[in-house]
N, C-alpha and C positions, 0 to 999 in steps of 0.2 A: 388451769383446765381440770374435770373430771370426769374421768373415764371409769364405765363399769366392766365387770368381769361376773363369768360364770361357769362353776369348775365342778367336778364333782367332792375335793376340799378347798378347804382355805389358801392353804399350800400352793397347789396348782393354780386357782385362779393368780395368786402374788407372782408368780413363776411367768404364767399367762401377761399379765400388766409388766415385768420386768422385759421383756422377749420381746413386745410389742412396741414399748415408748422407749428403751434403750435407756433407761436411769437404775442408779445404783437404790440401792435397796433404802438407806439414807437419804432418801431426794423426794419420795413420796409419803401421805398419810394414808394408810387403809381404812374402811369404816366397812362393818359386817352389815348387808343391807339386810339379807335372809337365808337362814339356814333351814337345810330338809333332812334329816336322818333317815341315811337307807331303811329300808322297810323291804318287808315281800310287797308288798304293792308297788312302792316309789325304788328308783335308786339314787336318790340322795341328791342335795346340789345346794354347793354354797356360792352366792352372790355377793359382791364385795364392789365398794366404789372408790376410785381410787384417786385422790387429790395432791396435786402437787405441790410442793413445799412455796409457804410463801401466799397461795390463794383460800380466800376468806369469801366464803357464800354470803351472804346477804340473809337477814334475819322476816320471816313469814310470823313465828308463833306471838299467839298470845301475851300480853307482857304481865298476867297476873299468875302471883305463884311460882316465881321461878327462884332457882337455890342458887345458880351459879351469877356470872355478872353480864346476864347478856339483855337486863332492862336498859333503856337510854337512863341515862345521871348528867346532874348539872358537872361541865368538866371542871376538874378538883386541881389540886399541885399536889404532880405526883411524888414530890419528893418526900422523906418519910417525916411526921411530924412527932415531934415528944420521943421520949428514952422507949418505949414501947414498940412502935413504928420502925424506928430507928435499928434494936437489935432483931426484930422478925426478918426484915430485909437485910442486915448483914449477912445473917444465921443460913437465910434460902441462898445466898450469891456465896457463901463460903461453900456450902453441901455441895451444891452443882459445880463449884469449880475444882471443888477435891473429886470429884469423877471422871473430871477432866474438862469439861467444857466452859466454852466462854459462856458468860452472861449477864444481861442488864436488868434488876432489878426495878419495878417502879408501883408503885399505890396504884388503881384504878378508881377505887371507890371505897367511901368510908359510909356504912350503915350503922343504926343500932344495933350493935351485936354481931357485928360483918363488917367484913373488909376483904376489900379485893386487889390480890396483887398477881400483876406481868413478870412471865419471863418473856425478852429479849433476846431468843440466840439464834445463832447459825446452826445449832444442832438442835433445834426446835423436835423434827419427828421423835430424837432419842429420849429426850425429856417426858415426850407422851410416851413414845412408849406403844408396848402393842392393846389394842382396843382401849388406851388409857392408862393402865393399869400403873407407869413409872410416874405418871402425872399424878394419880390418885394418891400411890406411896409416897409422893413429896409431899403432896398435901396434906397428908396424915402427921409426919413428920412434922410440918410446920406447925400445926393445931398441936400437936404436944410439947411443940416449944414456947408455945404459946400461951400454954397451961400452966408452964414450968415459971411462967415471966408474971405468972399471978393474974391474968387474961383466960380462966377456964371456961367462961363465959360469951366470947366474941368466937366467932366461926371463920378461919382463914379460909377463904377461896383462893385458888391456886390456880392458871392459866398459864399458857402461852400457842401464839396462832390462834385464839379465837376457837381452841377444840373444843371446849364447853357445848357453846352454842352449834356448832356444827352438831356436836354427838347428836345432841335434842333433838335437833330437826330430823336428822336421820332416823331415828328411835321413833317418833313421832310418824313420818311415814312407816317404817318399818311395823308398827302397831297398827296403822288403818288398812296397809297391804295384805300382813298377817290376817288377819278380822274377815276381810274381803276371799279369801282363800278359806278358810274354813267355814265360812258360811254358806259358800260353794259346794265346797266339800262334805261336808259336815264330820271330819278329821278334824283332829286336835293337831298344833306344831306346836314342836317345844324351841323355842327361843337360845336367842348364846348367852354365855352367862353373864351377869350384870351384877354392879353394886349395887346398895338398895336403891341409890339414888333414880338410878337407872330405871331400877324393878318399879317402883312409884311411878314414873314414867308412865311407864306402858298400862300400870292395871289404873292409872287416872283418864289415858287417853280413849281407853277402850270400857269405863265404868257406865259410861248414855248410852252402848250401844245393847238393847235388850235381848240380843240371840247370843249373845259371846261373852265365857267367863274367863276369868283368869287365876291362875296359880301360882306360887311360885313353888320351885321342888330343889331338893337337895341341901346340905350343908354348908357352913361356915360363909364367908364373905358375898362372895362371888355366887349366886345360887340361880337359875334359869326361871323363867315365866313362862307356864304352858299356856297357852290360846286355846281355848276350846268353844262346840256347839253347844249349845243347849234347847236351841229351838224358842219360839216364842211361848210363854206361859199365859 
């Protein structure tokens, strides 16, 4: 099931979904639908949708272009194949069990230059992580052990739950809702922060639309995408 929330932070609205469904904080996924930064005009409000452990939405987008593994693929044997395969998938099911958690390793798909692997756990939310971020960092991890294996070249994608394709969709809305809101307004909103992966996202999803430009601002990894008007030229 998911359920949305609407708070004036992050914070409250997770407090608001805890309070309401009666699950421990480990039991659900959050995903940031839209955020508002108090203003003298506005006083601020974050929306948040909140999924529970275990449920996987069903895929809408486009299947051209996408980074992560949520194209359909002819199904592979997910077990690992050749010395390469082999230690990637030791390497992710040793890191995650020296954190403590259980976990099943498996291949999902083998591209040119990609390859996509599952985790398997019961601690699925802790593995992502908040807005992704634990997910990302394993997946970082895993691409530089994968560099290290003489592999600088193949791009590890790292899942589990299916949160790839969920984020996308969400982002995806989240960019056409955004759009819809300042062209209304004709305000700017600045977005939560995102990997670049993310930030490509939104300024592709929102590139056809000729009133609305996009930015991204700030420093290092994680950096925000402002939305703004521009009017028709």
């Amino acid at each position: 099931m998911t359920y949305e929330y609407e708070a004036k932070t992050e914070k409250e609205a997770i407090e608001m979904a805890v309070n309401e469904l009666g699950l421990g904080r480990d039991q659900f996924d959050v995903e940031i639908l839209e955020t508002q930064k108090k203003s003298i005009f506005n006083k601020g409000y974050v929306k948040i949708r909140v999924h529970t452990i275990n449920e996987v939405p069903t895929a809408s987008k486009s299947e051209e272009d996408r980074d992560y593994d949520e194209r359909p693929r002819v199904k592979i044997d997910p077990v690992p194949q050749g010395e390469f395969e082999e230690k990637l998938v030791t390497f992710i099911k040793d890191v995650v069990e020296k954190m403590g958690y259980d976990v099943k390793v498996e291949i999902t798909y083998r591209e040119d230059k990609k390859i996509g692997i599952r985790m398997d756990s019961s601690y699925s939310s802790i593995l992502i992580g908040r807005k992704g971020k634990n997910l990302d960092a394993l997946q970082l991890l895993a691409n530089i052990y994968a560099g290290r294996l003489g592999h600088e070249e193949i791009r590890v994608i790292l899942d589990t739950e299916n949160y790839r394709l969920r984020r996308e969709e969400t982002l995806v809305r989240l960019a056409y809702n955004t759009a819809d809101k300042v062209r209304m307004s004709h305000n700017s909103i600045l977005l939560e922060p995102m990997n670049p992966f993310e930030r490509r996202l939104i300024h592709t999803t929102l590139n056809d639309i000729p009133d609305v430009e996009t930015k991204s601002e700030g420093d290092g990894l994680y950096k925000q995408v402002r939305v703004l008007y521009k009017g028709l030229r």
